[in-house]
N, C-alpha and C positions, 0 to 999 in steps of 0.2 A: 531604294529604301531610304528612306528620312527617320532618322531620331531627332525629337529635337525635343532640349533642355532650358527650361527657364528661371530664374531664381534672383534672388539677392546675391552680392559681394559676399566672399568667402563663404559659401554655404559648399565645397569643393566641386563647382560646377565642369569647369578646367581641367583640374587633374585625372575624373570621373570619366570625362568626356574622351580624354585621350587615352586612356586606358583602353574605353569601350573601342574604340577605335584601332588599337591595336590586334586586339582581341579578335576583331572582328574582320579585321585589314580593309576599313573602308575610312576614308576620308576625313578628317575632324577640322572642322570650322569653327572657329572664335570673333562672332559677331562684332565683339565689345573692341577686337584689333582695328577692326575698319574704322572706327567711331575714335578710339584712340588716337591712331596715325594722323588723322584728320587735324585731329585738335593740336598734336606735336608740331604737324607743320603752318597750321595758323600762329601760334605760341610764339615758333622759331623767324615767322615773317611779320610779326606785330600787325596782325590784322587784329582790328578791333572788335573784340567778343560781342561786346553788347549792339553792335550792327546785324541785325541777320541778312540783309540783303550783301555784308560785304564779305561774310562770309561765306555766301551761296557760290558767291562767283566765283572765289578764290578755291573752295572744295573742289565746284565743277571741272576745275582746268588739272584735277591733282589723278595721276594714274593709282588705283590700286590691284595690286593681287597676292594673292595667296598661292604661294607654293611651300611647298612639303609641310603647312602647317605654322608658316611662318608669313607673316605681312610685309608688303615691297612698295615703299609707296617711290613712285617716279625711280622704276626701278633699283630703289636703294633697299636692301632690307633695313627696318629701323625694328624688327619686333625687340628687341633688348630693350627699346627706349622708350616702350610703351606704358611702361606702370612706374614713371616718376610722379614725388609729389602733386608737381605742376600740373602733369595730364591727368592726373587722380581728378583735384580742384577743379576742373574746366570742362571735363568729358561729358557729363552730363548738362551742361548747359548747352554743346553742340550737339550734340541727341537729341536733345528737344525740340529743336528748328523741323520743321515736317519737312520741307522739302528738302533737307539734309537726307532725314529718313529715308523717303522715296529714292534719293539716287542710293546709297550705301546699299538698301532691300534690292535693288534693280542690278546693282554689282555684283551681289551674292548670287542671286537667283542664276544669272548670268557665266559666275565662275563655278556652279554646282548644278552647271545641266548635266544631265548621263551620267551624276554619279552616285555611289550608295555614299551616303553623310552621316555624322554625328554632328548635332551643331549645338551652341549653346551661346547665352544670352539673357535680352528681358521681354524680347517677345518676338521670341522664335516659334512658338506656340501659339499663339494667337493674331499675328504679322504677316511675318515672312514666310512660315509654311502652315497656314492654319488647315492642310489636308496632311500634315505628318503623319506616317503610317502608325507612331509611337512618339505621346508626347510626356514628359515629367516635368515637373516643378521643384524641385530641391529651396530646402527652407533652412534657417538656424536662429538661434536665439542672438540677439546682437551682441551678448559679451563670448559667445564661441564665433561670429563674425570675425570678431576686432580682433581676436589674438589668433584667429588662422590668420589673416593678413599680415597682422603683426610679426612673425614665425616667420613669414616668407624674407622677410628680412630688406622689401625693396622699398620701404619708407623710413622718413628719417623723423617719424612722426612717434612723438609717444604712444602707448599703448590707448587712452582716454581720447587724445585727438584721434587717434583712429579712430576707435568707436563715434566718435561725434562726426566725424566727415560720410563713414558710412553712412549714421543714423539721416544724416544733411543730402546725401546721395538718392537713398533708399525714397525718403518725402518725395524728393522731384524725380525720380524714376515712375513712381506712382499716380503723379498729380500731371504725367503730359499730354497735353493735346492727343499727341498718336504715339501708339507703341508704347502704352504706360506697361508698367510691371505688373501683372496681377496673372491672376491664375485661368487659366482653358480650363472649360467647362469638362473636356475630354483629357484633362490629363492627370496622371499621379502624381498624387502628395506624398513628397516625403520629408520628413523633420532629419536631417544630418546633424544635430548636436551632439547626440549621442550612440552617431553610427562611425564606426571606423570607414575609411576611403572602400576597402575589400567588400565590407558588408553593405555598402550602395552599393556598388559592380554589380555584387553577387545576385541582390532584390532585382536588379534591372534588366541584368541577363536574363533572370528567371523570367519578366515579364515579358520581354522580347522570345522568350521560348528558343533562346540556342544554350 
């Protein structure tokens, strides 16, 4: 069984996702890790962003996995070091490189044969598993964005920069080549601004019928 979750930054894709997962005692996959890790270890070896062929190369040679829900890139877990600033800044411009895409989707697919998943992202739904047994879309208004982010406590970003990096985020999440952000034709909308974490579970379990 495949769930899979698509949305903007802070709209509680994450927290939802692990929960469901608990609940359910299968698998939870955080897309946005793989893409993250990536860019952490481009950042920390001054590969030049705005090259994509040099950073094709330097991805391709980089080990990723996922175990217990956690990311290991060359077998180091680094997931703590995935929502700095920095990697905030720069994630979505290695996202965008397609052939980035294709190896990360080819990773995933690869580390989630044989099993029951939750996964989430910005085009897990329409991408990486466009036959999901069960797909959602979780939304929010961008000033409940900026201050769940915000709340989480892992940027050293005012409340307004956050909002504007989202907002800076969200545009080229949208506008890429492949794997933009938008919504499956087969999946459910839901606005989380003014739903508690419980009361998405609750709607989503319900939908998935356990």
């Amino acid at each position: 069984m495949v769930i899979a979750i698509d949305g903007p930054a802070g709209t509680g894709k994450s927290t939802i996702a692990h929960i469901i997962a608990k609940k359910l005692n299968i698998t939870y996959l955080n897309s946005g890790s793989f893409y993250r890790a990536l860019t952490l270890a481009l950042l920390d070896n001054g590969i030049d962003l705005a090259d994509d062929k040099a950073i094709v190369d330097f991805a391709k040679k980089q080990k990723l996995d996922y175990i217990n829900a956690r990311l290991f890139l060359n077998d180091v877990d680094v997931d703590d070091k995935l929502h700095s600033d920095k990697v905030d800044a720069n994630v979505s411009r290695v996202s965008s490189i397609v052939e980035i895409r294709h190896f990360v989707n080819e990773r995933m697919r690869e580390i989630t044969q044989s099993l029951s998943i939750i996964c989430e992202g910005r085009d897990m739904t329409t991408v990486v598993f466009p036959n999901a047994e069960y797909k959602f879309y979780l939304d929010a208004s961008i000033d409940v964005q900026a201050e769940r982010r915000f709340k989480q406590g892992v940027s050293n970003l005012s409340l307004e920069e956050i909002k504007e990096s989202i907002r800076k985020r969200d545009e080229m999440d949208k506008n890429k080549a492949e794997g933009a952000l938008k919504i499956a034709k087969d999946a459910i909308y839901l606005d989380t601004s003014l739903l508690t974490i419980d009361e998405v579970c609750e709607i989503i379990l319900d939908k998935i019928h356990v």
